[in-house]
Structure formats: structure tokens, C-alpha cells
MARTORNU-181016 format. One record per residue (C-alpha): residue in three letters; x, y, z. Coordinates in steps of 0.25 Angstrom, whole numbers, plus 5000, padded with zeros to 4 digits. Layout:
<sites>
alaXYZ
...
</sites>
This chain:
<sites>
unk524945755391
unk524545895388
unk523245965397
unk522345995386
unk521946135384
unk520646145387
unk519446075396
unk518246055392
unk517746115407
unk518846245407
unk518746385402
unk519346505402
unk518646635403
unk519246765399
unk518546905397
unk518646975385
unk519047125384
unk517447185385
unk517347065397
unk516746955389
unk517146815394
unk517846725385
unk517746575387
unk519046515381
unk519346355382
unk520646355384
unk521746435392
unk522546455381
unk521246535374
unk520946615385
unk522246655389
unk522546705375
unk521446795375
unk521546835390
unk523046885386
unk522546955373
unk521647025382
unk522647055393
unk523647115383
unk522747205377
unk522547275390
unk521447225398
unk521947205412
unk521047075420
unk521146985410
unk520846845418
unk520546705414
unk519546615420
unk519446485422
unk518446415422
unk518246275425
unk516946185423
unk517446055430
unk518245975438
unk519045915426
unk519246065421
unk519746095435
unk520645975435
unk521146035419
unk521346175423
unk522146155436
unk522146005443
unk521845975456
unk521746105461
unk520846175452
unk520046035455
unk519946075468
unk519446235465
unk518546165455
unk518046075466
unk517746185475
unk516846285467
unk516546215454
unk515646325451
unk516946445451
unk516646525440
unk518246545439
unk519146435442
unk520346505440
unk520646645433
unk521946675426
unk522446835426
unk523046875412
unk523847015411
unk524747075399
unk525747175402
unk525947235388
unk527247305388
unk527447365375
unk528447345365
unk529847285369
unk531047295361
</sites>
């Protein structure tokens, strides 16, 4: 069976390019936009994680992110992702 792709307790933040933080449902959505933003040439590009309960942790990672979770529920970050885009020009 197929992990659905989102949890109602899991978000991804990503910053936009004048810093403004955008909340996106879904990996999928966030990476999208964190790539689009990487490619255009803005280097840091990250996404954050952020989890809101135990069966959020148990979606996003299993037992282990259980176990972070557990440790400091009030994490602002649970887990951050770096995104970077080496533009190399044209190829022929």
C-alpha cells in the first residue's frame, strides 16, 4: 500500500526569494519550489520540516523520527533538507 502524501500534522517550510516563509502540505510542493528557487541562483535554499505530533513523526520517518519527536516535541525544526542547482549552461 501506498504512504499517502501528506499528514494532516506535517509541513514543509521553504523561504522565498525576499525571505518570506512558505508553508506547503506536501514534499512534492515544497521541493518544487525550493528547486525553482535554487536554479535561479539563490544559494541556502533548505527545506524544514516540521512536525506537529507523534503520528506525523511516525509518517515522515518511523521509529526514529518517533524517538526525536519524543525528545523535544516543541523543535521548531524536525528535520531540514539542503536543496542546490548547478546550472551548467547549454550541452550539446
Amino acid at each position: 500500500m501506498a504512504r499517502s502524501k501528506r499528514h494532516k500534522d506535517v509541513e514543509f517550510a521553504v523561504d522565498d526569494y525576499q525571505g518570506h516563509e512558505r508553508i506547503f502540505k506536501t514534499f512534492d510542493e515544497a521541493a518544487g519550489f525550493a528547486v525553482s528557487i535554487a536554479a535561479s541562483g539563490k544559494s541556502n535554499v533548505t527545506i524544514d520540516v516540521l512536525i506537529h505530533s507523534v503520528a506525523g513523526a511516525r509518517w515522515w520517518g518511523g521509529d526514529d523520527a518517533v524517538e526525536e519527536y519524543r525528545e523535544d516535541p516543541d523543535a521548531s525544526v524536525s528535520d531540514r533538507i539542503e536543496i542546490s542547482a548547478n546550472p551548467v549552461g547549454r550541452v550539446a
